[in-house]
N, C-alpha and C positions, 0 to 999 in steps of 0.2 A: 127747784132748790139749786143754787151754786155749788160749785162743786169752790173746796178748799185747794190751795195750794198743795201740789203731791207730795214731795220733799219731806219727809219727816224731820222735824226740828233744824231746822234749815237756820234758826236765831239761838242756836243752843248757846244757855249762860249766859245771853246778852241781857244786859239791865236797862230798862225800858221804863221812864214816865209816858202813862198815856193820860191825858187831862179831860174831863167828859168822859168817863170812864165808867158810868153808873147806868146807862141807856143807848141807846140808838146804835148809829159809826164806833162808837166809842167800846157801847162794852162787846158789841162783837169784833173789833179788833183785838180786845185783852184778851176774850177768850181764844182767839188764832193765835195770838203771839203763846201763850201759855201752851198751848197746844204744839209751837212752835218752839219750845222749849226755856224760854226768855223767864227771867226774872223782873217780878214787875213793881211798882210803885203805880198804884192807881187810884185819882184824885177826884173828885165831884162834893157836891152843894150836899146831897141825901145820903144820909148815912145807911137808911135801910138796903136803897136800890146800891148802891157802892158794894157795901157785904154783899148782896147777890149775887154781883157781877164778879166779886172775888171768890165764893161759894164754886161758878160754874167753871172759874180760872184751875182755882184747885183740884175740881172733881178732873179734868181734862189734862192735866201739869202731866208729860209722863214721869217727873220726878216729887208728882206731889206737891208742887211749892204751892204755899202761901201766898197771896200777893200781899204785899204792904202796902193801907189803906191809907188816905190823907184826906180825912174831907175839909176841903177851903173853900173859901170865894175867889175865884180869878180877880174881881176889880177889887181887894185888898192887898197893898204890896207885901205884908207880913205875912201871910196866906201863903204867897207867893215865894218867898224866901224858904219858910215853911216847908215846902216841899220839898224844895231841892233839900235845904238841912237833912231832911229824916231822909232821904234815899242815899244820899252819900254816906249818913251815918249807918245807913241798916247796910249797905251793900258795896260801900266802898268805892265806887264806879259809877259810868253811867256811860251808857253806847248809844241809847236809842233813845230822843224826843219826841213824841207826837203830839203836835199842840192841835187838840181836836175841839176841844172845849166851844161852843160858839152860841150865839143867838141871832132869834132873827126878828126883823119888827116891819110892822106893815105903814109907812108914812111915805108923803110925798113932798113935792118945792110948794105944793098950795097950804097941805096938812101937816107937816112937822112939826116939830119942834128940838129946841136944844138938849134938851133932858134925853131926849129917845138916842139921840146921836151919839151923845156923851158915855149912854149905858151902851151901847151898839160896840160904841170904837173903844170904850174900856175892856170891853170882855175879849172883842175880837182882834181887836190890833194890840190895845199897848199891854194888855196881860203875856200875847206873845212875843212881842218883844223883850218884856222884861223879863220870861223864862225864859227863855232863849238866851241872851243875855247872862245867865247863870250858870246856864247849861254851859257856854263854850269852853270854858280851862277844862272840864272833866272831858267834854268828847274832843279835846285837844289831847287828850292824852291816850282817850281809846282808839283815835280816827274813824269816831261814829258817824250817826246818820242822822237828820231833820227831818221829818215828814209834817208839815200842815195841812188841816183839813180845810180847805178854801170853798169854793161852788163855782158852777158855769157861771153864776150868777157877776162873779170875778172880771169876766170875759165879757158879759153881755149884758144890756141894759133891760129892765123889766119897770111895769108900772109899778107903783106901789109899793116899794121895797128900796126907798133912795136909803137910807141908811143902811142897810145892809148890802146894799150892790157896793155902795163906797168903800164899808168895812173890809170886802173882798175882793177887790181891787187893788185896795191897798196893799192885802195880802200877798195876793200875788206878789207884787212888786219886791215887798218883801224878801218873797221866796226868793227871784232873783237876786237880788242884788247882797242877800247875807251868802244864798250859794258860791258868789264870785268872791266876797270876801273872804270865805273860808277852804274855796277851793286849793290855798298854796300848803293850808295845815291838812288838806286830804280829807274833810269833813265835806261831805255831802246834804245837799237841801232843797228837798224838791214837794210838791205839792200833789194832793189828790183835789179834784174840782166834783164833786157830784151835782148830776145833776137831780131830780124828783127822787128823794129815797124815802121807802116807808121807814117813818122813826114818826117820833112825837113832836116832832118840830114845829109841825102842821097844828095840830091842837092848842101848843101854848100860843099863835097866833090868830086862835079864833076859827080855821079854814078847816074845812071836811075832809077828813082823809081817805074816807068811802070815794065822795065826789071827785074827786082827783084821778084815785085807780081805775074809776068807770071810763073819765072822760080819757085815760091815757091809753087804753083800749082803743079806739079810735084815732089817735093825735099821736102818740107815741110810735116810732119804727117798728121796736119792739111790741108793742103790742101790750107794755105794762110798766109801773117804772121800777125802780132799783131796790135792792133790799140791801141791808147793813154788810150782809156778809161777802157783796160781792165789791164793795168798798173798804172791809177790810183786808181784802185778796190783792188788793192795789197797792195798800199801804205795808202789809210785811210785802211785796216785792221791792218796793222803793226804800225800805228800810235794810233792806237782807244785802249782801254781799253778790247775789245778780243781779243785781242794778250798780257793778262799782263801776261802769262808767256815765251813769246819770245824773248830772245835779244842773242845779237848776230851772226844771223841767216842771210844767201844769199838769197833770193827766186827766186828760178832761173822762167822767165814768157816768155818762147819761144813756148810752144804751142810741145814742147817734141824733136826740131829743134838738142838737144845736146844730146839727151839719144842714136839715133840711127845710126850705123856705120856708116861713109862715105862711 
């Protein structure tokens, strides 16, 4: 088991959209920030899994909070406005971004298609830009922080995954290049890169989650791959005020899966 951030409420009061917030990276980051004392806005597709992930916000809050639920579609721009509306209106503020929300799809330059790209780089690129985008007059005014959920996959070329290795690449690029933009208003913007994490990511693309952790047994450094919570230990540091001289920055959280040859 990971061990959490030691620091008790190290995000105290800070107001926090985190997007994908119902499952995986996502809702164990709500439940660390909550735990980390943050006021939250937390948005996803399923209204059941959303209230749970707010359920375990709350039960861990040391002040009890509530999270504020939003459930939207990322590739709707209303959805998207949406959100930000109800967090400024319920909280007044907003310090912390996490655009974690993402998908992933298994195509290639033989097997693609346009369809798959378009839902790929709606969810994963232009929903964050257009949050983000929203976000900036508010964390101009708090000198918050960005954190996007990207992948090694950002970094490194994989079979079978052309549209989503694009999508995150692009993101990357992103992360730099709004980091430099908004480094003169003192807003930071940096990236978490995972590499193999147990979530359900695996599943909605068809691929055995058993089969993976066996083979990462053997293939992996480590000896296993990543679990939510030691990716969301990345993201409240990159979010948190110990990282105020970082932006712009990847952090690549594979467990060392990309440093060593095939």
């Amino acid at each position: 088991m990971a061990t959490s951030i030691s620091t008790d409420k190290k995000l105290d009061q800070k107001v926090a959209i985190i997007t994908g917030a119902s499952s995986g990276i996502g809702r164990a980051t709500a439940v660390l920030f909550s735990r980390l004392g943050s006021k939250l806005a937390l948005t996803g597709r399923n209204q059941e899994h959303l209230t749970k992930s707010a359920e375990e916000c709350e039960a861990i809050s040391p002040y009890n909070l509530k999270p504020l639920c939003i459930v939207g579609d990322l590739t709707i721009e209303s959805d998207i406005e949406r959100i930000m509306k109800s967090t400024i209106d319920t909280y007044g503020r907003l310090d912390i971004l996490v655009n974690n929300a993402g998908i992933a799809a298994l195509d290639s330059a033989e097997d693609g298609s346009l369809a798959t790209l378009d839902l790929v780089w709606k969810t994963n690129v232009r929903a964050v830009y257009h949050l983000t985008m929203l976000a900036v007059p508010h964390l101009i005014e708090s000198k918050g922080s960005i954190v996007n959920v990207s992948s090694v996959l950002g970094q490194r070329g994989h079979v079978g995954a052309l549209s989503y290795t694009i999508s995150k690449g692009a993101l990357d690029q992103f992360t730099r290049s709004v980091a430099l933009d908004l480094a003169p208003k003192q807003i930071r913007v940096n990236s978490v890169n995972p590499g193999y994490t147990e979530t359900n990511i695996f599943s909605t693309i068809g691929l055995d989650l058993k089969e993976i952790m066996e083979k990462a047994v053997q293939s992996f450094p480590l000896g296993r791959i990543g679990q939510p919570q030691e990716v969301a230990n990345a993201i409240a540091f990159l979010a948190s005020n110990e990282a105020s001289f970082i932006t712009g920055e990847t952090l690549v959280v594979d467990g060392a899966k990309t440093v060593i040859y095939p």
